[in-house]
C-alpha positions as CSV (number, residue, x, y, z in Angstrom):
1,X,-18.1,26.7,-17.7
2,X,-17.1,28.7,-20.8
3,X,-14.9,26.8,-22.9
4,X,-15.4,22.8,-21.3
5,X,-18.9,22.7,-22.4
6,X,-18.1,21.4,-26.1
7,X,-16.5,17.8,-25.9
8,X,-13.5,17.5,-28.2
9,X,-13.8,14.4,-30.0
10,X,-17.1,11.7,-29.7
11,X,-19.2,13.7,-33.0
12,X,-18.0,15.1,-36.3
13,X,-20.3,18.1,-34.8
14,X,-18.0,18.5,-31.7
15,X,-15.1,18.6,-33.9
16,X,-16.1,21.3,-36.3
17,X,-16.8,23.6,-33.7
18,X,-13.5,23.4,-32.1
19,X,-12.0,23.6,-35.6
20,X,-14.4,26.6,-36.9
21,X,-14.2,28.3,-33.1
22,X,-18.0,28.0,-32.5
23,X,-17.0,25.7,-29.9
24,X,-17.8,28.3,-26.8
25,X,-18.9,32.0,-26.8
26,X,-15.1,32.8,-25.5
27,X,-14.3,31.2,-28.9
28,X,-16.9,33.4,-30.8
29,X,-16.2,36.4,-29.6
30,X,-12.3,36.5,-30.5
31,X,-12.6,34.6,-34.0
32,X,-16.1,35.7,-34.9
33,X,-16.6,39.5,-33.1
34,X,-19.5,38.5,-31.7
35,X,-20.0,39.5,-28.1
36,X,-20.2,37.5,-25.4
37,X,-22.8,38.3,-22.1
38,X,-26.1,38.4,-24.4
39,X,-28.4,35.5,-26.4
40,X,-27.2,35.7,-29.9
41,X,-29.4,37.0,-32.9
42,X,-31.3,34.7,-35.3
43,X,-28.8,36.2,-38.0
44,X,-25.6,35.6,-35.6
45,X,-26.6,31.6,-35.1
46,X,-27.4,31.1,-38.8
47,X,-23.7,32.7,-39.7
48,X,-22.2,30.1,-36.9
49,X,-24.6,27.3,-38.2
50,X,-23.0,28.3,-41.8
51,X,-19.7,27.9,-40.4
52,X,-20.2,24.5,-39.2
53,X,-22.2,22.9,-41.9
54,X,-19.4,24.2,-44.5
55,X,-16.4,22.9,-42.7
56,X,-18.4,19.3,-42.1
57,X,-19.3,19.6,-46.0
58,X,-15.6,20.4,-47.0
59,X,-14.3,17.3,-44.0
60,X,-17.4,15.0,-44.9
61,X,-17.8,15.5,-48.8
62,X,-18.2,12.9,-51.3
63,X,-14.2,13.6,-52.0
64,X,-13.1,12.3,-48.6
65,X,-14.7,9.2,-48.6
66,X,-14.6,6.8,-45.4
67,X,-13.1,10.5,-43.3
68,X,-16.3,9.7,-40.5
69,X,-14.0,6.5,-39.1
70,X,-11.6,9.7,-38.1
71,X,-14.1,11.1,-35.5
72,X,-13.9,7.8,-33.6
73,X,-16.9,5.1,-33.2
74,X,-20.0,5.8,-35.2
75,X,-23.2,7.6,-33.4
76,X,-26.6,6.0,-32.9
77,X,-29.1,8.3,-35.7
78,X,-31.2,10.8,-34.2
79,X,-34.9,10.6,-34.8
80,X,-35.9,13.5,-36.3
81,X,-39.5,12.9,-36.9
């Protein structure tokens, strides 16, 4: 199931890691050098996580305003309490 697991479109999420290559370990091990066939380290999922949340910072910033209507319909908020 490597490589269909990450939807392409539906979240700004999905679409950063398909943009960043975090999208599947297949990905992450020819973009990133990071192994595939064992759990990733604390350090290797904060790097990825990095990844993402600069590429969503740069896409979603307060420069590209109104750039969230390109991801397709809006997302219900998770609760995060």
């Amino acid at each position: 199931n490597d490589g269909r697991q990450t939807p392409w479109q539906g979240h700004p999420v999905f679409v950063a890691q398909h943009a960043t290559a975090t999208c599947c370990r297949k990905c992450v091990e020819r973009w990133h050098a990071i192994p595939r066939g064992r759990r990733l380290s604390q350090d290797e999922i904060a790097l990825l996580a990095g990844i993402v949340l600069r590429w969503l910072r740069r896409r979603l910033g307060p420069e590209s305003e109104g750039a969230a209507d390109d991801f397709g319909p809006p997302q219900l908020p998770l609760p995060l309490d």
